[in-house]
C-alpha positions, 0 to 999 in steps of 0.5 A, spaced: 713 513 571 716 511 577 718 504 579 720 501 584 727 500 587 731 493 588 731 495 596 723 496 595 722 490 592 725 487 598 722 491 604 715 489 600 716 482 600 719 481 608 711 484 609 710 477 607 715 473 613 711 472 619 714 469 625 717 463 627 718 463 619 724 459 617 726 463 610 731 462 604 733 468 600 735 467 593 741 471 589 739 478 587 734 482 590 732 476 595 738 477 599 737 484 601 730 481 604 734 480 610 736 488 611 727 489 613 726 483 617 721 486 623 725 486 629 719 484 633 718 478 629 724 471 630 725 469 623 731 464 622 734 466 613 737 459 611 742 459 605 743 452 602 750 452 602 750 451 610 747 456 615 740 457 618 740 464 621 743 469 617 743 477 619 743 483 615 749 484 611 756 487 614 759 493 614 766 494 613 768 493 620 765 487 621 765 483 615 768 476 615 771 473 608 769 466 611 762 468 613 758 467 605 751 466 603 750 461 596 751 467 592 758 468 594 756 475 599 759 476 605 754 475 611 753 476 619 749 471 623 744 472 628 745 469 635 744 461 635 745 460 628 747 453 626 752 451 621 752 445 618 754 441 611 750 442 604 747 434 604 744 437 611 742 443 608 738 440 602 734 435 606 731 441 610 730 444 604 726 437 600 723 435 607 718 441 607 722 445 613 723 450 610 717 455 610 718 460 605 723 461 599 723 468 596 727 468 588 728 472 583 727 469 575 728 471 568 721 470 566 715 467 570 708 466 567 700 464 568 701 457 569 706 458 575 712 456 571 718 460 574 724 460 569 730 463 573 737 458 572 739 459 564 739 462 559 741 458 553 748 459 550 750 465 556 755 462 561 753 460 568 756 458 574 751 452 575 744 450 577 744 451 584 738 449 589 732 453 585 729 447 582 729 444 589 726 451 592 720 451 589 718 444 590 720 444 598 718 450 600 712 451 603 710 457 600 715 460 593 715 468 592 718 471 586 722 478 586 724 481 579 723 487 575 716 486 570 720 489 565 727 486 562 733 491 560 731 491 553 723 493 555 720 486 555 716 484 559 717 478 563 710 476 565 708 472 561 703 466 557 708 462 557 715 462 559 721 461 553 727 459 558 728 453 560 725 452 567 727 451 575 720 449 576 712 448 573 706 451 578 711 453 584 710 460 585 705 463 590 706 470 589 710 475 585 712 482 587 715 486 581 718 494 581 711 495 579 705 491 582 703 484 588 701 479 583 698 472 586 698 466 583 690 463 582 688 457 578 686 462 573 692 465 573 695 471 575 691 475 580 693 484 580 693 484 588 697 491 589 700 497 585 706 501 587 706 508 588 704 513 582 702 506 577 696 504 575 692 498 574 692 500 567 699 501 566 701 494 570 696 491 565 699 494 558 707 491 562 705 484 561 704 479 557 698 475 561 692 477 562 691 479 569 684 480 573 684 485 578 682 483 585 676 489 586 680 490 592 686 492 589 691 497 592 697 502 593 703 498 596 705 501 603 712 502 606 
């Protein structure tokens, strides 16, 4: 079985950005929506420490050691980008003006809850600005791999990780297929190449019902 890779995850879901769109990209998979952002489409990604109107990722000759993302990466802009404080960045992210967050997540479930910020008694580095994400944004995509490392599922009932935040997420695009969130819970939309319905259905936890119009993702 051939899942998908972290790069085609994220050229998956930078179908979902429309333009206009003002967009932040969480750390991990999120960050590399930035590199397949259509040409033709004017999207302003805004990252909470400070910036609207990151770019795709540097090369060697060009990378700028001050210029980061929240998740510490070095970074380009695009032109007319804005630099401001954090307190600036967070009441753009609380009054609503930010469009649509992408995230990644240990676990999400039926209900919409994301867990994605601990995992209790590892270390981490701090909250961040997830738990204010999925409540300002006007749309919320999850990016993750459907399985963890061990093999468990991360599609779950219901979550076991203390969450970032509960019915928040719109969308949910693993290695392996589109999953919307309805009020009846998850929503089987598409399939990646050389995966079955059948074979998303037995990696997860949650029931799933198939939309009847459910198809292969395109690239």
């Amino acid at each position: 079985m051939a899942l998908l890779t972290r790069d085609q995850i994220a050229k998956r879901i930078s179908y979902e950005v429309q333009d206009g769109f003002v967009v932040n990209l969480g750390i991990g998979i999120p960050t590399l929506v930035a590199n397949y952002i259509p040409k033709n489409l004017f999207v302003m990604l805004q990252s909470e420490n400070g910036l609207l109107g990151i770019g795709p990722f540097p090369t060697k000759e060009t990378v700028d050691p001050d210029l980061v993302n929240a998740g510490k990466q070095t970074i380009t802009t695009v032109p007319g980008a804005a630099f401001f404080n954090s307190s600036d960045s967070f009441a753009m992210i609380r009054g609503g003006h930010v469009d649509m967050a992408i995230l990644g997540a240990m676990e999400v479930d039926e209900k919409g809850d994301l867990a994605n910020w601990m995992v209790p008694g590892k270390l981490i580095k701090g909250m961040g600005g997830a738990m204010d994400l999925v409540q300002g944004a006007k749309r919320v995509i999850v990016a993750m791999q459907h399985r963890d490392k061990a093999g468990n599922t991360k599609i779950l009932k219901k979550c076991t990780l203390p969450l970032t935040g509960v019915n928040c997420y719109d969308c949910v695009v693993t290695d392996m297929a589109v999953l919307d969130l309805s009020k009846e819970g998850f929503v089987l939309r598409e399939v990646a190449p050389g995966i079955s319905v059948d074979d998303v259905k037995s990696a997860s936890e949650a029931a799933l019902r198939v939309d009847p119009n459910v198809r292969e993702m395109k690239f």
